[in-house]
N, C-alpha and C positions, 0 to 999 in steps of 0.2 A: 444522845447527841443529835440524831436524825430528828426528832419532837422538836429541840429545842432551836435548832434550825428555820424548819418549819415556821414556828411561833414566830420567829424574826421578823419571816417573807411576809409573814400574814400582816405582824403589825409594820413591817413598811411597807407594801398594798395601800393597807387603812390611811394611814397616813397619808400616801402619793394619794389616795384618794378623793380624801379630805381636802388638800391641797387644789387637783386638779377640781375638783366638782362644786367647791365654796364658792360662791358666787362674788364678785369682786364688787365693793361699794362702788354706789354711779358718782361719779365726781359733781363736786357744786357749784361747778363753773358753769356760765353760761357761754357758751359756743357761740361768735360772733367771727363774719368772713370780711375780709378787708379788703378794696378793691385797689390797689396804690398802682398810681399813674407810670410812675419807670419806678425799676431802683437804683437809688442813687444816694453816695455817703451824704447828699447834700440834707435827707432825711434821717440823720445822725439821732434827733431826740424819740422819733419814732422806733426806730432799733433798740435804742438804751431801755425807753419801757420795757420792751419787748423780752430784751435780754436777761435784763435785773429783775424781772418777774412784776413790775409797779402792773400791770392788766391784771394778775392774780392774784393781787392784793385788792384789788377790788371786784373780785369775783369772777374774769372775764378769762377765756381761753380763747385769746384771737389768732386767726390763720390769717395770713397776708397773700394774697395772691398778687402776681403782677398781671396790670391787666394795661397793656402800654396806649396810651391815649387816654386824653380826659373824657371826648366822644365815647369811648367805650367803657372808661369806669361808669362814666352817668348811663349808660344802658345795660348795667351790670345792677345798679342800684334801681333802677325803676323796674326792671323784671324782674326782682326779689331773687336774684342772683347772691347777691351778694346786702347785707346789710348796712355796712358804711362804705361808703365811696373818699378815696383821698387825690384829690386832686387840683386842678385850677377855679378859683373861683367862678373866672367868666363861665363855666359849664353852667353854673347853675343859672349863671344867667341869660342865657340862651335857651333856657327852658324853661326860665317861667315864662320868657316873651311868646314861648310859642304856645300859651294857652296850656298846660299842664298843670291841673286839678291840684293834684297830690304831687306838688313841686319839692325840688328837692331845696332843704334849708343846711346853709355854714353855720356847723354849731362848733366848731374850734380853729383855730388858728396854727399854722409850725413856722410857713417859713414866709417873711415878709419883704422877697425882693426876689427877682429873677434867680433859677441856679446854676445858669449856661453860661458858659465862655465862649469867648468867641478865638475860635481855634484858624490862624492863618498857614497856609498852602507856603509861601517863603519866610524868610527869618524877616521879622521886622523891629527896626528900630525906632523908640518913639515915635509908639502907634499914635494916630490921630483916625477920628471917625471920618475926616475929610479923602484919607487911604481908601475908602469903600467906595468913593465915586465910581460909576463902570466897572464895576466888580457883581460877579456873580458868587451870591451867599445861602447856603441853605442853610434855611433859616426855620423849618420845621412844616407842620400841615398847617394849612390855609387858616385863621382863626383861631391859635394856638399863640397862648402866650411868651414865646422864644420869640419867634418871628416881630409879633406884633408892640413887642417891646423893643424889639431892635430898631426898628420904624419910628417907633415913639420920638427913640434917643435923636435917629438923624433928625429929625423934622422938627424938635427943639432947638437944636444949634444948625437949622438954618440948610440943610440938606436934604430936597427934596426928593420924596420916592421913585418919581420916576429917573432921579439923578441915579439909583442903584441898583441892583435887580436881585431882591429878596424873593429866592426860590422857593414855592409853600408846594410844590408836586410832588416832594419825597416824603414819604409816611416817616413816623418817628424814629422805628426800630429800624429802619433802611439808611441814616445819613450819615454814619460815621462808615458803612459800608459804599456808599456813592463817593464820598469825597477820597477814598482812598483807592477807588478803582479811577479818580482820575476828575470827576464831577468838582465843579467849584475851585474860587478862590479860597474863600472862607468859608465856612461851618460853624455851629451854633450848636453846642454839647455839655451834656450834663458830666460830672464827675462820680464815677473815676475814668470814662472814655474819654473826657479830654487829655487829660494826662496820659493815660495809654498809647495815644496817638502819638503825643509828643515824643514820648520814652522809644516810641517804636522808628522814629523821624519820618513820619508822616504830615509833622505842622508843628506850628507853634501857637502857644496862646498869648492872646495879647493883648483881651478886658476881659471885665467883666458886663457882660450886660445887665444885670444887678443894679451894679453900681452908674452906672447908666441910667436903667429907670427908675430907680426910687422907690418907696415904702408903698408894697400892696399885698391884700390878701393874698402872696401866690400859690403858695399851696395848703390849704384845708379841708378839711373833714365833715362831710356831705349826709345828710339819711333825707328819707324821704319826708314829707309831713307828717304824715300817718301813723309812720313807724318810732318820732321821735315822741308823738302825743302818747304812742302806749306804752312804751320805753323809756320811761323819763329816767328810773332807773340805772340802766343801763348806758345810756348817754352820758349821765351822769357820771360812775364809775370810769370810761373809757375815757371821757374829758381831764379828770383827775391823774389818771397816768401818763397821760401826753403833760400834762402839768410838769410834773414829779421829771417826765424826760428831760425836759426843757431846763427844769431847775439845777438836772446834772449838767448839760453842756454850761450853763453861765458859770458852774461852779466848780469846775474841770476842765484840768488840763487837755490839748491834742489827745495826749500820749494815754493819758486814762480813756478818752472816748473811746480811742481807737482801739483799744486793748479789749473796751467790752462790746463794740460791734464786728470784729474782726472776722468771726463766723458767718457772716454774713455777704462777707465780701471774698471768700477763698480766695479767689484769684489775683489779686491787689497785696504785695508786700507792702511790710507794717509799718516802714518807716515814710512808703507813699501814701498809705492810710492818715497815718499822722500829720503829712504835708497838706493832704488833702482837705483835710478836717479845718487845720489851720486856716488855708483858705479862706474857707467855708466862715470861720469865727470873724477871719481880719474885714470882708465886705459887710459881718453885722447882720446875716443870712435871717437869722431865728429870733421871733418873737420872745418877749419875756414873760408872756403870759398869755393863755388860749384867745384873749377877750379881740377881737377884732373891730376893731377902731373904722367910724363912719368916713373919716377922711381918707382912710385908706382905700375904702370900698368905691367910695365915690373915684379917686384916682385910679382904680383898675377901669373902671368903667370911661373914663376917661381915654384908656390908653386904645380899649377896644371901640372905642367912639373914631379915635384919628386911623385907626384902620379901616373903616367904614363897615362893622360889622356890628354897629348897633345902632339900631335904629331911632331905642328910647332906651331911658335908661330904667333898670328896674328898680323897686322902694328896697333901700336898708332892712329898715324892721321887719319887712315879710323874709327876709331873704339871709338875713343873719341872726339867728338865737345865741345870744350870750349868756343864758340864763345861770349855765352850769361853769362858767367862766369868771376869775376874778379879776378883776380892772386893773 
């Protein structure tokens, strides 16, 4: 009985052995880090890939970092930090004007119109953008597209900048914490903090600035020159799943998005997820297709023009790759 005992331990040893000491296959994904500007549901198609596996379907194991600022995704991506940058267009264009060799190229498109609301300090009733006269707005950092789209909107219907006082001193991840210790009339917030502010009765929201500024690359998907010449690949692949993302939100419901980015947002109940999303659907937020559009390009550049933060504008074709995009 004692032998056969023995015999046991021995062969499960060998086994646990066999087990523990088997070397484990290396996985065939290629490992790609993501540099995304905030997080926010407003980036719903990006998560959906993400979640429903469409990146592993083409081969990709992507990590998402937040890396809050578009200034700092693009210095993420040019120190080989990080491989794709997802953020404002104008970054890239701000870099190539400054002489940057191995500039960084928009090789896809998510979301084509501002994702900020503009969050009011008292309850307002039919808002008008003529309310922000003499009003102090933070409005994000200096040369960032919240702010500079805000500006756009007054200065189209006739409401000149120095008529308002769009505050750019507060860094990104600081404004929903200013305006609640007492800073500002109005605030300029991505979702789901604008909402959260509401729910908490710290403000109310009362546009969209979106809808406000109209169709532009606002936030896309960044590499270097360099990296996209030897990675065509790969670009390719990653372009494809933000595809597949996108094709779910046009083709899905709230309640289905929300259901499959929900993990991503622990802190947000599901039925404000769902509001949130809706939103997000009802101003027309998201592209139908990666391919980004010359008129669009040209009108970011536009908006960054009446902010006086650019001096020239940069070429389309160097600066947008659609190659791995369909029209």
């Amino acid at each position: 009985m004692k032998k056969f005992i023995i015999i046991l331990l021995l062969i499960g040893l060998l086994i646990t052995g066999i087990w523990v000491f088997t070397p484990k296959k290396e996985s065939k994904l290629t490992k790609i880090k993501l540099a995304e500007v905030t997080h926010s549901i407003f980036y719903a198609p990006q998560y959906i890939a993400h979640s429903l596996g469409y990146f592993e379907e083409e081969g990709l194991d992507v990590e998402i970092i937040l890396t809050s600022g578009a200034d700092k995704v693009t210095a993420a991506v040019l120190s080989g930090d990080v491989q794709i940058g997802f953020c404002g267009s104008e970054s890239t264009i701000y870099n190539y004007n400054q002489g940057n060799k191995d500039y960084l190229i928009n090789f896809a498109g998510l979301t084509k119109k501002d994702g900020s609301f503009l969050v009011a300090r008292e309850k307002t009733d039919n808002f008008k953008l003529e309310d922000l006269k003499s009003k102090h707005i933070i409005g994000g950092r200096k040369g960032g597209m919240p702010a500079m789209t805000l500006e756009y909107a007054l200065n189209i219907n006739g409401i000149k900048s120095s008529e308002t006082n769009i505050d750019t001193s507060i860094d990104f991840a600081s404004m929903s914490g200013a305006f609640i210790g007492g800073t500002g009339d109005y605030v300029a917030l991505f979702e789901p903090t604008a909402s959260e502010l509401e729910k908490e009765g710290y403000g109310y929201i009362v546009a969209s600035i979106g809808e406000l500024g109209g169709n532009v690359p606002y936030t896309t998907y960044n590499a270097k020159k360099s990296y996209i010449e030897k990675n065509p690949k790969i670009i390719k692949g990653f372009t494809k799943a933000i595809q597949k993302g996108l094709d779910y939100v046009h083709s899905h419901t709230s309640k289905e998005i929300a259901e499959n980015i929900k993990d991503y947002f622990p802190d947000t109940k599901e039925k404000d997820l769902i509001d949130i999303v809706q939103r997000y659907k009802d101003i027309d937020s998201w592209y139908k297709t990666t391919y980004i559009e010359e008129k669009d390009f040209k009108h970011i550049q536009k908006i960054v023009k009446n902010a006086k933060e650019l001096d020239k504008e940069a070429p389309y074709k160097k600066l947008v790759d659609n190659t791995f995009s369909k029209k």
